[in-house]
C-alpha positions as CSV (number, residue, x, y, z in Angstrom):
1,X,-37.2,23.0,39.3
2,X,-36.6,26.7,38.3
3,X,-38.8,29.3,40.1
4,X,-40.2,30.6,36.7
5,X,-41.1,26.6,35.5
6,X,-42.9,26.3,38.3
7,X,-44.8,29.5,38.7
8,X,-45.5,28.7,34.7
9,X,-47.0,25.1,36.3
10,X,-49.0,27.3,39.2
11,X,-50.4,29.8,36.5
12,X,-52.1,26.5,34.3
13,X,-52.8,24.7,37.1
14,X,-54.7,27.6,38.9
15,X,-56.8,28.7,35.6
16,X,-57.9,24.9,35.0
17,X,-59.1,24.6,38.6
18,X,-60.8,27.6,38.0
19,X,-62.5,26.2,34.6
20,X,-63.4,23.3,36.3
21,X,-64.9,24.8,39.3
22,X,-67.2,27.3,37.8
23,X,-70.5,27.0,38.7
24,X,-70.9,28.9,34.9
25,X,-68.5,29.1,32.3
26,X,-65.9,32.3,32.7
27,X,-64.6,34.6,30.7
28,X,-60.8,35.8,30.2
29,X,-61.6,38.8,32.4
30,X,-63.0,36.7,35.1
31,X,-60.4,33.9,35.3
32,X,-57.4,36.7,34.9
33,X,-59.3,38.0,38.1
34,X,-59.6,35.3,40.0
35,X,-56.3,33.3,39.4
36,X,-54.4,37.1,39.7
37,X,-53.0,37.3,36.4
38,X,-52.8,40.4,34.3
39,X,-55.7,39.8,31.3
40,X,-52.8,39.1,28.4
41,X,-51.0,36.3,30.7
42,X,-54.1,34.9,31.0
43,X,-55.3,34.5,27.6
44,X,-51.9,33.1,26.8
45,X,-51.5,30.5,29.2
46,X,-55.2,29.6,28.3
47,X,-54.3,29.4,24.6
48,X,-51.8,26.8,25.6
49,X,-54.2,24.8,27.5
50,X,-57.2,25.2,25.0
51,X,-54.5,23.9,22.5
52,X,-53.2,20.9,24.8
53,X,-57.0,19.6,25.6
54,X,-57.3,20.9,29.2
55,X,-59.8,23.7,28.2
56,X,-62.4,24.2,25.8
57,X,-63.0,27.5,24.1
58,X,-66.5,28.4,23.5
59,X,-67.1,31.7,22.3
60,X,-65.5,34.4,24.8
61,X,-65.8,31.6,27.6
62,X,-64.1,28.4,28.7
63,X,-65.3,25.2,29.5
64,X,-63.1,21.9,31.0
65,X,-61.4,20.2,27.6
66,X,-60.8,16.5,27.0
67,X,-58.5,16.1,29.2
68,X,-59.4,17.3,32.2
69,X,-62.7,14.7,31.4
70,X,-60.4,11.7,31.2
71,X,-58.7,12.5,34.5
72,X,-62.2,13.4,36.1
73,X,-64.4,11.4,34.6
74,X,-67.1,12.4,37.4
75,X,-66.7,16.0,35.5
76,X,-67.8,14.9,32.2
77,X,-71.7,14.9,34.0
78,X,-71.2,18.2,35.3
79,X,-73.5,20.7,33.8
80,X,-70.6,23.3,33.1
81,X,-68.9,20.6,30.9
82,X,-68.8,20.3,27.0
83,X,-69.2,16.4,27.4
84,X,-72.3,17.1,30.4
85,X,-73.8,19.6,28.1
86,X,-74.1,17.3,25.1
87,X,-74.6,13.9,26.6
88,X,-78.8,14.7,25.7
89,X,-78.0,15.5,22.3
90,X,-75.8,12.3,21.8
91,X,-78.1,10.1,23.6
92,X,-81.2,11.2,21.6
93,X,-79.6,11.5,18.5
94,X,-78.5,7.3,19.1
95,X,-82.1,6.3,20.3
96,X,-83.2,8.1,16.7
97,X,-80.8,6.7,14.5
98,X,-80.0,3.6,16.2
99,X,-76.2,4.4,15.3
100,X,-73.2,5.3,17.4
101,X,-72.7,8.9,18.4
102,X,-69.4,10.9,19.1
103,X,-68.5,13.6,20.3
104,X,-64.6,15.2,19.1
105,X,-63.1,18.4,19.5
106,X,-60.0,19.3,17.8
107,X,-56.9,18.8,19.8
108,X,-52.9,20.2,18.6
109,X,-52.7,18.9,15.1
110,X,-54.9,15.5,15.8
111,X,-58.5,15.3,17.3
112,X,-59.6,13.5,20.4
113,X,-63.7,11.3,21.1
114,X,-64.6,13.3,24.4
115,X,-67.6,11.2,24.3
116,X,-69.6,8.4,22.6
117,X,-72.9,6.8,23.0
118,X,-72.8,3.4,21.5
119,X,-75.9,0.9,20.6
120,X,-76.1,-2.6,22.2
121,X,-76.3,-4.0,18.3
122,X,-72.4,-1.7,17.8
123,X,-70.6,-3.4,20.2
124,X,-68.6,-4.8,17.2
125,X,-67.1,-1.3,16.2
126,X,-65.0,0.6,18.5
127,X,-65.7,3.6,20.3
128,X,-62.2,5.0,20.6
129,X,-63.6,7.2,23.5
130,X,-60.4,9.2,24.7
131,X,-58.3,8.6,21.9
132,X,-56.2,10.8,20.1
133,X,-56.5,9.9,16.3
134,X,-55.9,11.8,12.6
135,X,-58.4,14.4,11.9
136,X,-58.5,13.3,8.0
137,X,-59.3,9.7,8.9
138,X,-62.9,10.6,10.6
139,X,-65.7,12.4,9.3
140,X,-66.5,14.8,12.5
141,X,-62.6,16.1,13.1
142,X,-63.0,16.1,9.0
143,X,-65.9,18.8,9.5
144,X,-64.0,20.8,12.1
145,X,-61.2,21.1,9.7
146,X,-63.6,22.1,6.6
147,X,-65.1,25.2,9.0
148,X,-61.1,26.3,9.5
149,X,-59.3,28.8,7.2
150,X,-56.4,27.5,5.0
151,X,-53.9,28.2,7.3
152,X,-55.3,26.7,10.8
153,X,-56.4,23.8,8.4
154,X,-52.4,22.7,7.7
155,X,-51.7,21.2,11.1
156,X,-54.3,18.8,11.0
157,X,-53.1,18.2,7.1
158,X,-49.4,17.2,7.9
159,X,-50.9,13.7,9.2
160,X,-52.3,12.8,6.3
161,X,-49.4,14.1,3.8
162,X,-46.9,11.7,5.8
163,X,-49.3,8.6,5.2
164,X,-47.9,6.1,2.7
165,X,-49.6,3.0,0.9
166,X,-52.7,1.7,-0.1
167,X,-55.0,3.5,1.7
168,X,-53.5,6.9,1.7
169,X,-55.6,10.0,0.3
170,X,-53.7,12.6,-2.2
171,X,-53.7,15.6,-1.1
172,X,-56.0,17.2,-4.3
173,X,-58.5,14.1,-2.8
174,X,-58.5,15.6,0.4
175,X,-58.4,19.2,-0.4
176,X,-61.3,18.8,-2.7
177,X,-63.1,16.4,0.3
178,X,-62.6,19.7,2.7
179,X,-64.2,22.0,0.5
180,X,-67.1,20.3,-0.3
181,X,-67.2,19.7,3.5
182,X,-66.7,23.5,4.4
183,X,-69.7,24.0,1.2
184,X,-72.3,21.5,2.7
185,X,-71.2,21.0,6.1
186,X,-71.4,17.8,6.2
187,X,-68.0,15.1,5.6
188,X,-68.6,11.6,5.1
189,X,-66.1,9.0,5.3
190,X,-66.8,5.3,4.2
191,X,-64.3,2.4,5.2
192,X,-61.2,4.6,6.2
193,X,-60.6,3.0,9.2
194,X,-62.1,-0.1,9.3
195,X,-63.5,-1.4,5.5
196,X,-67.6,-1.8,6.4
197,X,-67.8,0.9,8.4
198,X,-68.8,4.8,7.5
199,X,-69.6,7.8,9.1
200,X,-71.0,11.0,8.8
201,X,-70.1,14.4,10.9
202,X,-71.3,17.9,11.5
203,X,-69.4,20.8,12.9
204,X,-71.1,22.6,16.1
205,X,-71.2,26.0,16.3
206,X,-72.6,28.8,18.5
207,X,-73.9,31.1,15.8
208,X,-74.1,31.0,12.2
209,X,-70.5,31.3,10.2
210,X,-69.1,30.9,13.8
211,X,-66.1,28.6,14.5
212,X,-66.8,25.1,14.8
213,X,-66.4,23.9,18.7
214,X,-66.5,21.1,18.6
215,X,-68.6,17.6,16.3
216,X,-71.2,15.0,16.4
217,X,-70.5,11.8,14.3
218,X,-72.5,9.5,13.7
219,X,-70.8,6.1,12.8
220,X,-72.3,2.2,11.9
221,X,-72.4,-0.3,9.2
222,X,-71.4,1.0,5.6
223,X,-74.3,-0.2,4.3
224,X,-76.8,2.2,6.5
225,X,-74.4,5.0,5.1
226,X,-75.4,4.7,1.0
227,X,-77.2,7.6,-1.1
228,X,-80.8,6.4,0.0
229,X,-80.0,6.6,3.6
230,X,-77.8,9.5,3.7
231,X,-79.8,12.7,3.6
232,X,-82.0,11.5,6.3
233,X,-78.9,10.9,8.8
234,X,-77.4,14.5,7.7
235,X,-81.2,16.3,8.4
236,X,-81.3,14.9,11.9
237,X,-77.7,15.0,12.6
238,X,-77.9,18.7,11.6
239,X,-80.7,19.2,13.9
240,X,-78.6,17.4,16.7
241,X,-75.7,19.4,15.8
242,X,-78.0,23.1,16.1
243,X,-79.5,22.1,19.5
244,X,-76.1,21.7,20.9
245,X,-74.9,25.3,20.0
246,X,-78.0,26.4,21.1
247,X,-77.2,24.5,24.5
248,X,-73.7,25.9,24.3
249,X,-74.3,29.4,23.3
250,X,-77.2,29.3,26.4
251,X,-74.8,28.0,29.1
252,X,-72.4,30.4,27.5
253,X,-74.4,33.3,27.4
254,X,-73.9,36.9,29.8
């Protein structure tokens, strides 16, 4: 192997172990320091690895992404982890609603469950913990996309434009879907992936207008999701969703 493809492999590899063993989450300054990088070599070989799933980007600091968590499961309880910060929030918001809970971040042009919490009665619908799925086809990623401007949206578009068939959504559909999303903050999708089964999702951010970090869905039988139900499960998922910033702006916070 070249000496600059490996010292490119040393430079990632020494900035995740230095996410993951944190004892707080770091900032670019800190991590530039530590690994002995210069500050802008740093913050691109981070951008790399926020964008690939090993690191999550919270604010001005960095916390193990996705991916590390499915290598190191034993990190996701860690208290300097997205998926250990908001296990409470997901656990609490399940016992409340009695629905499934997950937890996505947005992840290249897709989006990936980091975490889910799912009821004894769910067992029937699948928790796709781990996977890597459309962010059009699920209410939370659908959120996260909503918060983004048009630009950083069109990755996550491209999925759905090359969809075919039946159960492909125009692109006016979808557009118009996003903006009510980015108005209310709130998407809902209802049989998109499997026909008696809906969902509704909240962005998570730090401060107010801030960039979504990462979403809580809540997901169970269509029928639980119709116009009655619905403005209860977005008060309490919006309540879920503003005590985990608050959790994430606190761990974050200098």
């Amino acid at each position: 192997m070249p000496a600059s493809a490996t010292s490119a492999v040393d430079k990632a590899l020494d900035l995740i172990e230095a996410v993951t063993a944190a004892a707080r989450p770091p900032r670019l300054t800190e991590l530039a320091e530590q690994v002995g990088l210069h500050r802008a070599t740093a913050y691109r070989v981070l951008a790399g690895l926020v964008e690939r799933g090993w690191v999550t980007k919270v604010g001005e600091t960095y916390l193990p992404g996705p991916a590390v968590l499915r290598l190191a499961r034993t990190a996701a309880s860690g208290s300097a982890s997205l998926a250990g910060l908001a296990r409470p929030v997901l656990e609490d918001l399940a016992r409340e609603t009695g629905l499934m809970v997950n937890l996505q971040v947005l992840e290249a042009d897709r989006s990936r469950v980091v975490d889910v919490v799912r009821p004894a009665r769910l067992e029937m619908i699948s928790d796709l913990r781990d996977e890597l799925l459309p962010a059009h086809r699920f209410a939370g990623p659908l959120a996260l996309v909503a918060a983004l401007g048009p630009d950083e949206r069109e990755p996550y578009l491209r999925p759905a434009r090359a969809e075919t068939g039946p159960g492909a959504q125009s692109a006016a559909s979808l557009g118009a879907e996003l903006e009510r999303a980015a108005v209310e903050g709130f998407a809902v999708r209802r049989g998109a992936t499997q026909r008696l089964v809906a969902s509704v999702g909240c962005a998570v951010r730090t401060e107010p207008g801030g960039p979504g970090v990462c979403a809580l869905t809540l997901v169970g039988p269509i029928a639980e999701f119709d116009d009655a139900h619905l403005p209860e499960l977005e008060r309490v998922l919006r309540a879920a969703a503003e005590r985990l910033g608050a959790e994430l702006a606190r761990a974050t916070a200098r």
